[in-house]
Phi, psi and omega in degrees: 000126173302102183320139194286137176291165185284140158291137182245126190217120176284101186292023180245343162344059192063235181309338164059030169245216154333303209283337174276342146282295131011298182277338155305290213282340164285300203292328157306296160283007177266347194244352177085021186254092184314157199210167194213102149233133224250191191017066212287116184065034175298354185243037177259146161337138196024066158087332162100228169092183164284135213234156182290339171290296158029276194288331185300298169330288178307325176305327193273261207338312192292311171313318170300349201253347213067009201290191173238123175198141204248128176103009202274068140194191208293138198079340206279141174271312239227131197201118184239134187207117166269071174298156174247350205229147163291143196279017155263024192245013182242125192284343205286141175210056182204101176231169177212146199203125205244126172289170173291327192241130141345285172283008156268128220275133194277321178292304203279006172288306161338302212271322184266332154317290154346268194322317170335294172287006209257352167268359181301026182337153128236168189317317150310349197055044187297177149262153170256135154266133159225123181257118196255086154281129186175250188225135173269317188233038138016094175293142203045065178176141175301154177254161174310323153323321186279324181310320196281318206263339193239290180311263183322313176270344153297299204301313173303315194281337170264324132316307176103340177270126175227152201216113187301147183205171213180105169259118200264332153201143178295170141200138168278156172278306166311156135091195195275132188296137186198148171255102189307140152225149176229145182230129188238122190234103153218209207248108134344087177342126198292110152001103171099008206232161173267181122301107187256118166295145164261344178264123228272126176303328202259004181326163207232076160346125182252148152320311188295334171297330189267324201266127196285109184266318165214174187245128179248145199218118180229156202223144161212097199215156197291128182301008181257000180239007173295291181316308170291348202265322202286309170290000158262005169288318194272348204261309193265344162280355183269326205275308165314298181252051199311185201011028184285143154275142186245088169258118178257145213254333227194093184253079179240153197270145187291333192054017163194168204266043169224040113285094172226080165277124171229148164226138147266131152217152196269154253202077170269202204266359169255058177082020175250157214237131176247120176253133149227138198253158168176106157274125161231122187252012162273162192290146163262323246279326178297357208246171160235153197303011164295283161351274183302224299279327186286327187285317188301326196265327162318311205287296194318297199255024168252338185280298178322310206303298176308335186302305195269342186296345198261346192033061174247152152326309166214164201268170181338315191260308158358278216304351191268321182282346181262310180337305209282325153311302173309304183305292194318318202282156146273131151134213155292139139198156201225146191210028192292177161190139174330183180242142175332101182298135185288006167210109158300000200257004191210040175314199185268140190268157172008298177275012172059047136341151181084100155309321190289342206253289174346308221262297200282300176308316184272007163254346195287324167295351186266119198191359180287321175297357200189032149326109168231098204291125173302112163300125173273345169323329199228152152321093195240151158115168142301181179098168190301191161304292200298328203276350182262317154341240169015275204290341183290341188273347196262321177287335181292331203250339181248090219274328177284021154243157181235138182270113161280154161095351196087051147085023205250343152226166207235105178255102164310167190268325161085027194300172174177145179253128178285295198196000000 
């Protein structure tokens, strides 16, 4: 059989980061399509190149695949990836997998790896453990919190993939280096079978989707900033959301003081879930923990405020993280989200009030009589960078899939391995 040419993939490409690589290198081994990206993370700062969660991934893809690869290190622009093998064909059903660094983020290894195993069937029907060493709570990558509270339970309620987990230890890009573990055990999609959304694409939006029944609060802060932070959090979420529950789920000390994490994720009332986050890793010594705590929770819960002021299905970073599930599935699915309300000075309260926004996000789903297939050649659609990223990256390696809307539905590729 005449070996397949390589996809030629420019990494300068829309976000032009990590995440185009991350996402070229799962979809390339689950599907066995050889890939070339040539100006790698070309639109990052001194130049770009491969970052150490990177090379970890891929070095794993590749052992698993039996593949072949060229560039595999730190820096390196020109990234060559061959697979030989299909992902039922990897027998290991324990795996591990150790970043080079620390301060290398274990979720986004998480992210390139994933699709991969989730075809990873064997004849038995094993479950796979996977295990991740590396960095948990990191910049510019989700943290294991948004993965447990956001990420991972949109996939079960929607998918159907569920997936057990365990943070076996932090670890940060600040303060003293320790090596983060994260631990994950699920079920492989079944031999012959597809990924199926469980839920009908076309649901019909309620007032009860927006109105928000409680906000869960997780802290990971130096003890000289829990007691303030805990209160201006409870303070500016009560003014934003009066008779909403503030449940903080999750109070733990950071163990330095340039060690600061918060997640909100907002609650509605029929499950649907908006997470918004903010690490600040900066020196403080000029502030007093009042002072920072009034600034991290003004940020946090104005980024929330805006989340939901969007009437979307799911928030920002979700929608980016979902495209490759979408690509993948058989069938319809949708995942918009509204457009960025123009005065912030005034969001929506608890109860998602503006009739007017509800009526325009819920016609944007009635869409079947007027259906307009999106050009996939180019970066299209709504959503952030990275989420137009995403999907321009899911067409290249997945051609059968389509896009409707400005990127707002997704007719999947419907992949599955006989064997």
């Amino acid at each position: 059989m005449k070996p397949k040419k390589s996809l030629e993939i420019d990494g300068r490409t829309g976000e032009g980061g990590g995440q185009l690589v991350r996402l070229s290198c799962a979809l390339a081994a689950a599907t066995s399509q050889p890939i070339r990206i040539t100006h790698v993370r070309g639109n990052r700062d001194r130049g770009g190149g491969l970052k150490a969660q990177h090379v970890s991934s891929v070095r794993w893809l590749a052992e698993a695949t039996g593949g072949e690869v060229e560039g595999l290190s730190v820096g390196s622009r020109t990234l060559e990836f061959r697979s030989s093998a299909p992902p039922t064909a990897l027998e290991e059903r324990k795996i591990q997998i150790v970043a080079d660094s620390s301060a290398a983020s274990t979720l986004l290894i998480f992210q390139a790896v994933f699709p991969y195993l989730l075809f990873a069937a064997n004849e038995n029907g094993d479950p796979i453990e996977l295990e991740i060493q590396g960095g948990t709570n990191v910049s510019f990558s989700l943290s294991y919190e948004y993965l447990d509270q956001v990420l991972l339970p949109t996939l079960q309620d929607r998918f159907g993939i569920k997936v057990e987990r365990e943070l076996r230890a932090r670890s940060w890009a600040v303060g003293p280096k320790r090596m983060g573990s994260i631990w994950l055990k699920f079920q492989p999609i079944p031999r012959g079978q597809t990924l199926k959304h469980l839920q009908p694409w076309d649901n019909p939006l309620t007032e009860k989707d927006f109105t928000i029944k409680q906000i869960d609060v997780s802290m990971l802060v130096p003890n000289a900033l829990r007691e303030p932070l805990e209160k201006a959090l409870a303070r500016d979420l009560d003014n934003l959301f009066p008779d909403v529950d503030i449940n903080f789920v999750l109070m733990e000390e950071s163990g330095h003081d340039a060690r600061m994490y918060t997640l909100l994720v907002a609650h509605s009332e029929t499950g649907q879930r908006w997470g918004r986050d903010f690490l600040y890793n900066r020196a403080w010594k000029k502030k007093t923990p009042e002072t920072l705590s009034a600034e991290i929770s003004r940020e946090v819960c104005k980024q929330l405020a805006r989340e939901i002021a969007t009437r979307g299905v799911v928030d920002e970073y979700l929608q980016d993280q979902l495209v490759v599930f979408q690509a993948l599935a058989e069938g319809r699915t949708s995942f918009h989200r509204g457009d960025e309300p123009a005065d912030m000075d005034a969001p929506p309260t608890g109860a998602a009030k503006g009739g007017d926004q509800l009526s325009t996000s819920m016609d944007g789903l009635k869409l079947e009589k007027r259906m307009r297939k999106d050009r996939m050649y180019e970066l299209f659609g709504e959503g952030s960078t990275h989420t137009t990223t995403a999907r321009w990256v899911a067409c290249e390696l997945l051609p059968t899939v389509q896009w409707y809307n400005k990127g707002s539905i997704c007719d999947g590729a419907g992949v599955s391995f006989a064997s």
